[in-house]
VOTI-530147 format. One line per field, with one value per residue (C-alpha): z, x, y; residue in three letters; residue number from 1. Coordinates in nm, 2 decimals, always signed. Each point is the difference from the previous one (the first is absolute). Layout:
// VOTI-530147
c3 = c(Z, ...) .
c1 = c(X, ...) .
c2 = c(Y, ...) .
residu = c(Ala, ...) .
num = c(NUM, ...) .
END
This chain:
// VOTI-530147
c3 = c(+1.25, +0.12, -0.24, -0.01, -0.25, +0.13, -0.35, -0.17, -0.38, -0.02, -0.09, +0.29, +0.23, +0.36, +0.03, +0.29, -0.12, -0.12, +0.05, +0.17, -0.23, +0.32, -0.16, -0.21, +0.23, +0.29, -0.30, -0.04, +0.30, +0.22, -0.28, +0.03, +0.42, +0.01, +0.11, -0.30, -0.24, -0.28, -0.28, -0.01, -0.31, -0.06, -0.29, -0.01, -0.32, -0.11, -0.23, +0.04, +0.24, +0.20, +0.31, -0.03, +0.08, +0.29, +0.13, -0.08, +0.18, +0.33, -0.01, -0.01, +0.23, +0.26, -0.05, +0.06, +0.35, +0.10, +0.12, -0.14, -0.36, -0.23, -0.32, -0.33, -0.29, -0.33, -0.33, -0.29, -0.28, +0.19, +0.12, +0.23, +0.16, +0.05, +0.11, +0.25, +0.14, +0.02, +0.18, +0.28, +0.00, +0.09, +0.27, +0.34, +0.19, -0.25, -0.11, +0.28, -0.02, -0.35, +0.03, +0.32, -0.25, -0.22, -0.31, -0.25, -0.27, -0.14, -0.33, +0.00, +0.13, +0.33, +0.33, +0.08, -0.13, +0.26, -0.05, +0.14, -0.19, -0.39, -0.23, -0.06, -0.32, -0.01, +0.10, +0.05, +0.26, +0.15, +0.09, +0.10, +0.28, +0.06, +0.06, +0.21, +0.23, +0.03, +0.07, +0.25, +0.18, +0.02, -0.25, -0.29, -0.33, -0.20, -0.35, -0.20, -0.34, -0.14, -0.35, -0.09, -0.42, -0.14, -0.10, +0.04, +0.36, +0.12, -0.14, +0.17, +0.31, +0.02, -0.09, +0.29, +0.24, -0.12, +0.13, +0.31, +0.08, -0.08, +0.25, +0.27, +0.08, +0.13, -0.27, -0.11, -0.32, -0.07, -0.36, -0.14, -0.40, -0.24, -0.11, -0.35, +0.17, +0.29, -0.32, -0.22, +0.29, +0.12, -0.32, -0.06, +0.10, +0.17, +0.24, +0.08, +0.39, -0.06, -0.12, +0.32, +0.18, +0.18, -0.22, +0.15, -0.27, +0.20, +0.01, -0.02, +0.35, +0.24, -0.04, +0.39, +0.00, -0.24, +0.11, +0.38, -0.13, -0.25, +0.33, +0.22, -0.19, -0.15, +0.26, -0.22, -0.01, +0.00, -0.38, -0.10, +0.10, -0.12, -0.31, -0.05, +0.07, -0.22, -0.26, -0.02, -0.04, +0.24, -0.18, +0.26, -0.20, -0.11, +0.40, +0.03, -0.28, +0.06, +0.35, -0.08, -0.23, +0.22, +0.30, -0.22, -0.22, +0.32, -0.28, -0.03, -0.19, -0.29, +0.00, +0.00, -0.30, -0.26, +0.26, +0.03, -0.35, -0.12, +0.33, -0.06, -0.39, +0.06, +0.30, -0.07, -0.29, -0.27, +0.14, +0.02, -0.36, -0.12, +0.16, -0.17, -0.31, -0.30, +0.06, +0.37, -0.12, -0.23, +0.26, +0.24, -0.26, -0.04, +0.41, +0.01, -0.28, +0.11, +0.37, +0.13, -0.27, -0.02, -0.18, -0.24, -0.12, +0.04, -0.21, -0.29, +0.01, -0.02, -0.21, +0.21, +0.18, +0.29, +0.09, -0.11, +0.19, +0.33, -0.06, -0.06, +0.29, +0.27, -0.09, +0.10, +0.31, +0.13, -0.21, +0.31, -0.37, +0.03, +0.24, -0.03, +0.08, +0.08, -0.30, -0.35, +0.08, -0.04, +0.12, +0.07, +0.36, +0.00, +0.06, -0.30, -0.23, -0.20, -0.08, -0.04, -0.23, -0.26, +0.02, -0.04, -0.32, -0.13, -0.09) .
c1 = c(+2.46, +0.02, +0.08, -0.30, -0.26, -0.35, -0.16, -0.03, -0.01, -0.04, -0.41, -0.10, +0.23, -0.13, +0.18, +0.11, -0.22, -0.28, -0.37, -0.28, -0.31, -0.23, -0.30, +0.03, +0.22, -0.30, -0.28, +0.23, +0.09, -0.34, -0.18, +0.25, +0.02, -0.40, -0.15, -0.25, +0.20, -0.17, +0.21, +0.29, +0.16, +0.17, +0.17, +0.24, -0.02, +0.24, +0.26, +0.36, +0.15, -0.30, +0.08, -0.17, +0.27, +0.10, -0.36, -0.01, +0.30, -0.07, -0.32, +0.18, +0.24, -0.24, -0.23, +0.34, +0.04, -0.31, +0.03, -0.40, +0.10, +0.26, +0.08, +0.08, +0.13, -0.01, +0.19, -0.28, +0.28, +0.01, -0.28, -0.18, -0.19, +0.35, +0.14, -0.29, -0.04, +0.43, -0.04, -0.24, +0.20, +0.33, -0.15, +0.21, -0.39, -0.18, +0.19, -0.01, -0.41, +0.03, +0.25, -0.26, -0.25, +0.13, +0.06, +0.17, +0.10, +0.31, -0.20, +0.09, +0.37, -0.12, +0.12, +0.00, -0.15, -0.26, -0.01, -0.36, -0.13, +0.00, +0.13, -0.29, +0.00, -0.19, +0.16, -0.33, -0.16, +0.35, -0.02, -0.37, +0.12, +0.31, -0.21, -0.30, +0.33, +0.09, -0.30, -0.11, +0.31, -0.10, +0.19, -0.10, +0.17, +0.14, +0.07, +0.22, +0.06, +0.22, -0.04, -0.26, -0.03, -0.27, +0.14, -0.13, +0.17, -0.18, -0.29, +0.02, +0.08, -0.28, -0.29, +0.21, -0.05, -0.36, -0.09, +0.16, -0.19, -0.32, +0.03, +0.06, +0.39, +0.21, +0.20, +0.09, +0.15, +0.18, +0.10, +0.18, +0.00, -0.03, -0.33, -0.03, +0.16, -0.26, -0.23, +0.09, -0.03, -0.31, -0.19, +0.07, -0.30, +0.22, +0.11, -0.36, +0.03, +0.25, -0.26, -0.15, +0.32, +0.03, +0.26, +0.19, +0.20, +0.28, +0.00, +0.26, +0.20, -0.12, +0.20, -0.02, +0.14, +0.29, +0.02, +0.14, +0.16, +0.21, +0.05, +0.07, +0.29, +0.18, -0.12, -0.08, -0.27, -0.41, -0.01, +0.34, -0.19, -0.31, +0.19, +0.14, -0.30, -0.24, +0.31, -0.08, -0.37, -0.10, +0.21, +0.14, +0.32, +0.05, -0.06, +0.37, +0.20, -0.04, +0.12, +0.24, +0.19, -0.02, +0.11, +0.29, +0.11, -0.06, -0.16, -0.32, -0.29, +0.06, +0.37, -0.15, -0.25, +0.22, +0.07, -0.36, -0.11, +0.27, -0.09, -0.39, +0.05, +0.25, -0.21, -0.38, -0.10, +0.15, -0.21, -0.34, +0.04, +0.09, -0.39, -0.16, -0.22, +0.09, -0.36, +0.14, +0.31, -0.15, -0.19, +0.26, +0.23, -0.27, +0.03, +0.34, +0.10, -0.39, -0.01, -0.31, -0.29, -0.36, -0.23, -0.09, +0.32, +0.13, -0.26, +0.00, +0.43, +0.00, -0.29, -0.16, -0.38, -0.13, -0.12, +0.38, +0.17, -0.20, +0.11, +0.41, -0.08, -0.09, +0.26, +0.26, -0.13, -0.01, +0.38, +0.04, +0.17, -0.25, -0.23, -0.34, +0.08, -0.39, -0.31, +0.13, +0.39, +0.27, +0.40, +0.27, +0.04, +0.39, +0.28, +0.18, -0.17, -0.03, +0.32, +0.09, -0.27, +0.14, +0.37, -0.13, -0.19, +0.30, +0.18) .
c2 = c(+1.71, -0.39, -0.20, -0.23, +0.14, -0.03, +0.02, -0.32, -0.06, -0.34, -0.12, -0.19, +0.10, +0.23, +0.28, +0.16, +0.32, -0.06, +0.10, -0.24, -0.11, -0.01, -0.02, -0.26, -0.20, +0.04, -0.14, -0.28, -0.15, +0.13, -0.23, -0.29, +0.00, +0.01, -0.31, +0.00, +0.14, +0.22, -0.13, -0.21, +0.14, +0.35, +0.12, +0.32, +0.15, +0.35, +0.10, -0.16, +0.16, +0.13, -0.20, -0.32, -0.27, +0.22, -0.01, -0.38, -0.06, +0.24, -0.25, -0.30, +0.10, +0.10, -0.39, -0.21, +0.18, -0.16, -0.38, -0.06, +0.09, -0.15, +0.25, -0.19, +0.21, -0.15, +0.08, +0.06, -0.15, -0.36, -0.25, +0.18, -0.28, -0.23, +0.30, +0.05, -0.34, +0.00, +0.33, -0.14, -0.30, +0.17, +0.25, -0.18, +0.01, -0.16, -0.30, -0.24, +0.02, -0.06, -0.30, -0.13, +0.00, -0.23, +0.24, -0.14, +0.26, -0.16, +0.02, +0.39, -0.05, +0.13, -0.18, -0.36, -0.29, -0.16, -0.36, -0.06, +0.29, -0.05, +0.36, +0.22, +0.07, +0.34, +0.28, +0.20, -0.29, +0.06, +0.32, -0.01, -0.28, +0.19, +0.32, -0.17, -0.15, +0.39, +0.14, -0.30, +0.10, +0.37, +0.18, +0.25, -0.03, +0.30, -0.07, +0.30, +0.03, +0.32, +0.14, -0.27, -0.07, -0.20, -0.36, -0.34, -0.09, +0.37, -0.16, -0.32, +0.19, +0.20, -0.27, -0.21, +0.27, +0.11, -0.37, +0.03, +0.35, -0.18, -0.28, +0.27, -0.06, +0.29, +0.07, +0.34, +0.16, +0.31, +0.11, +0.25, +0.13, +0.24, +0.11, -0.19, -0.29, -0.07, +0.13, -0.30, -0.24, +0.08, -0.03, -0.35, -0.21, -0.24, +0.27, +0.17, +0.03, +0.23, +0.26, +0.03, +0.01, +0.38, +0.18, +0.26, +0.27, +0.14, +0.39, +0.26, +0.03, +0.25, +0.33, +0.06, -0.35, +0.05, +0.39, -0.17, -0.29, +0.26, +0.24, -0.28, -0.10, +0.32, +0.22, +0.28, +0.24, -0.05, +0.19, -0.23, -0.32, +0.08, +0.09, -0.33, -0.18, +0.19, -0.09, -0.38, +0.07, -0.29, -0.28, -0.23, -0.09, +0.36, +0.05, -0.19, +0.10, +0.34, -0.04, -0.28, +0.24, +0.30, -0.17, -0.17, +0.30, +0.23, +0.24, +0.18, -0.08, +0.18, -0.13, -0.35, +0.03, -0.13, -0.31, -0.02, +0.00, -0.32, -0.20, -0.01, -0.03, -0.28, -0.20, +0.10, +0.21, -0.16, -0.33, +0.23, +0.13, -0.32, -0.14, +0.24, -0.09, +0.24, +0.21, +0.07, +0.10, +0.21, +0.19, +0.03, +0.15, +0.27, +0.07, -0.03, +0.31, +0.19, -0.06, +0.01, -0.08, +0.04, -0.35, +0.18, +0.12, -0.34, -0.18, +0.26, -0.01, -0.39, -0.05, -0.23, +0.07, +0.00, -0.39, -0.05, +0.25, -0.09, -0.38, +0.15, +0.22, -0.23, -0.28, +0.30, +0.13, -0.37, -0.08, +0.36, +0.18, +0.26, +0.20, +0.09, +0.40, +0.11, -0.02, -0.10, +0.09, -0.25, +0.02, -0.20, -0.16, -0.12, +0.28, +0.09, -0.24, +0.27, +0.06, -0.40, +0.01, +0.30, -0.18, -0.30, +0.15, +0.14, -0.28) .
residu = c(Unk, Unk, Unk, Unk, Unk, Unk, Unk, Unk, Unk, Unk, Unk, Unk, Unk, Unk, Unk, Unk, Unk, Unk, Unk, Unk, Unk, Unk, Unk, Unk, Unk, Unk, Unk, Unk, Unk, Unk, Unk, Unk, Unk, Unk, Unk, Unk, Unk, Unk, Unk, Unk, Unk, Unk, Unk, Unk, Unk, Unk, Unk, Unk, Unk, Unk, Unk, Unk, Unk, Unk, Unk, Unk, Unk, Unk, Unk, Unk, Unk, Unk, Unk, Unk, Unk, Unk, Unk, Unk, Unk, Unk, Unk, Unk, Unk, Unk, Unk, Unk, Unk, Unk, Unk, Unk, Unk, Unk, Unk, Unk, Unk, Unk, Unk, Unk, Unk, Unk, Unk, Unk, Unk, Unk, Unk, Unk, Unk, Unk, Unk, Unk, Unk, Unk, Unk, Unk, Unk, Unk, Unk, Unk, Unk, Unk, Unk, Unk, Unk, Unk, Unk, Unk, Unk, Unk, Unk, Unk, Unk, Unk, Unk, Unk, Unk, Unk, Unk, Unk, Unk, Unk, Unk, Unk, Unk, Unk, Unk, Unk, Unk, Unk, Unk, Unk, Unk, Unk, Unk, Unk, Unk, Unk, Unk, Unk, Unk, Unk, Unk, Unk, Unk, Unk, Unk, Unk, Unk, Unk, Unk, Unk, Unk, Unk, Unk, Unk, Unk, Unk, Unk, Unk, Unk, Unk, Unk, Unk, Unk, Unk, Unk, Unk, Unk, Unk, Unk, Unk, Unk, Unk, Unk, Unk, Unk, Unk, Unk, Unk, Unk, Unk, Unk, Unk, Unk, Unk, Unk, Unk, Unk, Unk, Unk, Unk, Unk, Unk, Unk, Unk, Unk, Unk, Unk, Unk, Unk, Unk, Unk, Unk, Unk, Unk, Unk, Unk, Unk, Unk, Unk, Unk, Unk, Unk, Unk, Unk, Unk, Unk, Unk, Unk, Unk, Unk, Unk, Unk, Unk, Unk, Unk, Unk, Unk, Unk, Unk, Unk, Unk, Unk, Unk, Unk, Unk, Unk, Unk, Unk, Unk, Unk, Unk, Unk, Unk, Unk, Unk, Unk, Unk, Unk, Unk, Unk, Unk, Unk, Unk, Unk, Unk, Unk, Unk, Unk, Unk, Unk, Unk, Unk, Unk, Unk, Unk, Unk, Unk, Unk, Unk, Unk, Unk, Unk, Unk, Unk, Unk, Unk, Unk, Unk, Unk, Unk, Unk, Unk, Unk, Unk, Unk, Unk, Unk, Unk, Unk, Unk, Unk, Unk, Unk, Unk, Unk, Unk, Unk, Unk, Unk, Unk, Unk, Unk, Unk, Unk, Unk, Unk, Unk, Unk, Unk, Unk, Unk, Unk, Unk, Unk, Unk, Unk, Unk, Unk, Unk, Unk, Unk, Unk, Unk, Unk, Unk, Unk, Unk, Unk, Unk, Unk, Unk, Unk, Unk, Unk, Unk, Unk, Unk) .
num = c(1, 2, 3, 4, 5, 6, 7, 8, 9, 10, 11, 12, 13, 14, 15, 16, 17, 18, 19, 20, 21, 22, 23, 24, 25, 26, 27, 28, 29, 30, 31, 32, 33, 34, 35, 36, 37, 38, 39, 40, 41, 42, 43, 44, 45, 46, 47, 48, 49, 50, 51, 52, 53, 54, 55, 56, 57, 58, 59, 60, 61, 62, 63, 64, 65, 66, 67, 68, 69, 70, 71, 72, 73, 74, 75, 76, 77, 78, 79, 80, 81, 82, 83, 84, 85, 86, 87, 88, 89, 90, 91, 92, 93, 94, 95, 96, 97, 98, 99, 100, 101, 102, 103, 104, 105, 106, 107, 108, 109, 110, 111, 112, 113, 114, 115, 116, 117, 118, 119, 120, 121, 122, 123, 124, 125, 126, 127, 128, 129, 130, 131, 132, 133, 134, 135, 136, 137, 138, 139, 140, 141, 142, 143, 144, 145, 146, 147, 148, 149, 150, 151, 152, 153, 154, 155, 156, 157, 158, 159, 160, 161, 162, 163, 164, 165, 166, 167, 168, 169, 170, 171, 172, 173, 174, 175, 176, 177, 178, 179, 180, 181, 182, 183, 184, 185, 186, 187, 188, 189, 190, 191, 192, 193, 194, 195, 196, 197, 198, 199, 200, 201, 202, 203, 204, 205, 206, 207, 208, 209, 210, 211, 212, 213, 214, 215, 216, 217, 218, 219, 220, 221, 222, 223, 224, 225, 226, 227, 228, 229, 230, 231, 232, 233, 234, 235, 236, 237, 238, 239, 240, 241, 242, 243, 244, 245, 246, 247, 248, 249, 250, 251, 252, 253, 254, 255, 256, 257, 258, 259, 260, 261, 262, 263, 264, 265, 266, 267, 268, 269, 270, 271, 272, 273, 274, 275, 276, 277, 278, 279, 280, 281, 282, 283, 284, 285, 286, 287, 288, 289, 290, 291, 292, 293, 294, 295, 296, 297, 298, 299, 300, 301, 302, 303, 304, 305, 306, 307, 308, 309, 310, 311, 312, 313, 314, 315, 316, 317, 318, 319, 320, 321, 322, 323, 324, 325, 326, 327, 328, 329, 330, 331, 332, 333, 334, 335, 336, 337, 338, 339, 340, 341, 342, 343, 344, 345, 346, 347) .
END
């Protein structure tokens, strides 16, 4: 085979292979390009390695080929509004307007200092000028943030932005996080726009999708490929191991199991078990060793009851642990979690 794998297993990363979220991806930027957009806000919620960053990224990617947007991605660990205003700052179209409008933002450490213009010396009125020069120009902002965490500079972020939205300027935000992350963020009251922001939970990958990907590449049979992809269940990140290690061992699926099973423990499952609260864990266990499991059995084999488990239950389907396999069943949704699960157990 050529040497270049077209698998990826780096989070983030787009692979060569790999298969198109068109839905979501139309939602998205068919609400951004409208000229009244719906909402200005979009979260992407899954479990890790569902696909999100990539979707982010094909997103981003697409907005900074168009000469009426500029794309700013900012790192939720640092000062999200310096990094913002530096961000606009730095974009090669944008800076001469702000330097023509007098702009000082030396305060900041961001460009020069403007003798005729004092410092401003609030990083938020900042922004709202640098944003009203942008848009008065004719350009759309895109704001990204990855793997978003609730902390006091997300905090400031959003109640900056929620501002902006409300004196009608076009400026857009995409985030990405885990369920009990976006969770946490949006029930703090200084973060409430964020509740009506249009979540979108990323699915399992389409099996035709991942069936012609799979035959695309290894040129193997229709049953082979639908093999393979009924294998990862859906998972994006299963999606490329699997093929990574096939296409790199030049094995078959069954030769690449063992492969399979210390990659995703190592890189993703170890990370999910580690999220969930002692109750989940508890219930998972129970799947893992039972397989598929009816409520009831569930409720009477953890001693909880009903209001309970439906509070358990729901936090897992939206963590994507679990699935919601027709009235009252429960199973597990990731490939091999199972057996992660019992090892994990035994020691």
């Amino acid at each position: 085979m050529a040497q270049n794998n077209p698998f990826c297993l780096s989070f983030g990363k787009e692979p060569d292979r790999y298969v198109d979220r068109t839905e979501a991806y139309l939602q998205i930027t068919e609400t951004f390009n409208s000229i009244s957009p719906s909402n200005n806000c979009y979260l992407i919620m899954g479990v890790r390695g569902i696909g999100k960053t990539v979707l982010l990224s094909t997103i981003s990617n697409e907005y900074r080929r168009k000469d009426d947007w500029v794309v700013v991605s900012l790192n939720p660990g640092r000062n999200l509004l310096e990094m913002l205003a530096s961000g606009l700052y730095e974009d090669a179209r944008l800076q001469k307007h702000f330097i023509e409008a007098s702009l000082n933002l030396t305060r900041f450490g961001i460009g020069v200092e403007i003798k005729k213009a004092p410092p401003i010396s609030d990083i938020q009125i900042a922004i709202e000028k640098m944003v009203r020069i942008v848009n008065g120009k004719g350009i759309r902002i895109l704001i990204t943030i990855d793997d978003v965490t609730k902390n006091n500079d997300v905090i400031s972020f959003a109640s900056a932005f929620q501002d902006l939205i409300s004196k009608n300027l076009s400026v857009f935000l995409l985030m990405t996080g885990i369920y009990e992350n976006i969770y946490n963020l949006q029930r703090d009251k200084r973060c409430t726009f964020l509740l009506r922001a249009e979540r979108i939970i990323l699915k399992p990958l389409s099996l035709i999708g991942m069936k012609n990907q799979y035959q695309q590449t290894f040129q193997c049979s229709d049953e082979e490929a639908i093999q393979m992809a009924s294998f990862t269940k859906g998972y994006s990140y299963a999606f490329q191991v699997l093929g990574y290690i096939m296409w790199d061992k030049e094995c078959s699926l069954n030769e690449a199991i063992p492969s399979f099973d210390e990659r995703m423990s190592n890189y993703c499952y170890e990370k999910i078990w580690e999220d969930l609260s002692k109750k989940e864990r508890e219930i998972i266990s129970l799947l893992a060793r039972n397989g598929e499991m009816k409520a009831s059995d569930i409720i009477s084999r953890t001693g909880s009851n009903a209001k309970t488990y439906s509070v358990q239950r729901d936090r897992l389907i939206k963590k994507g642990v679990v699935d919601s396999a027709g009235f009252g069943m429960l199973n597990l949704s990731l490939p091999r979690f199972d057996e992660f699960v019992k090892i994990n157990e035994a020691y």
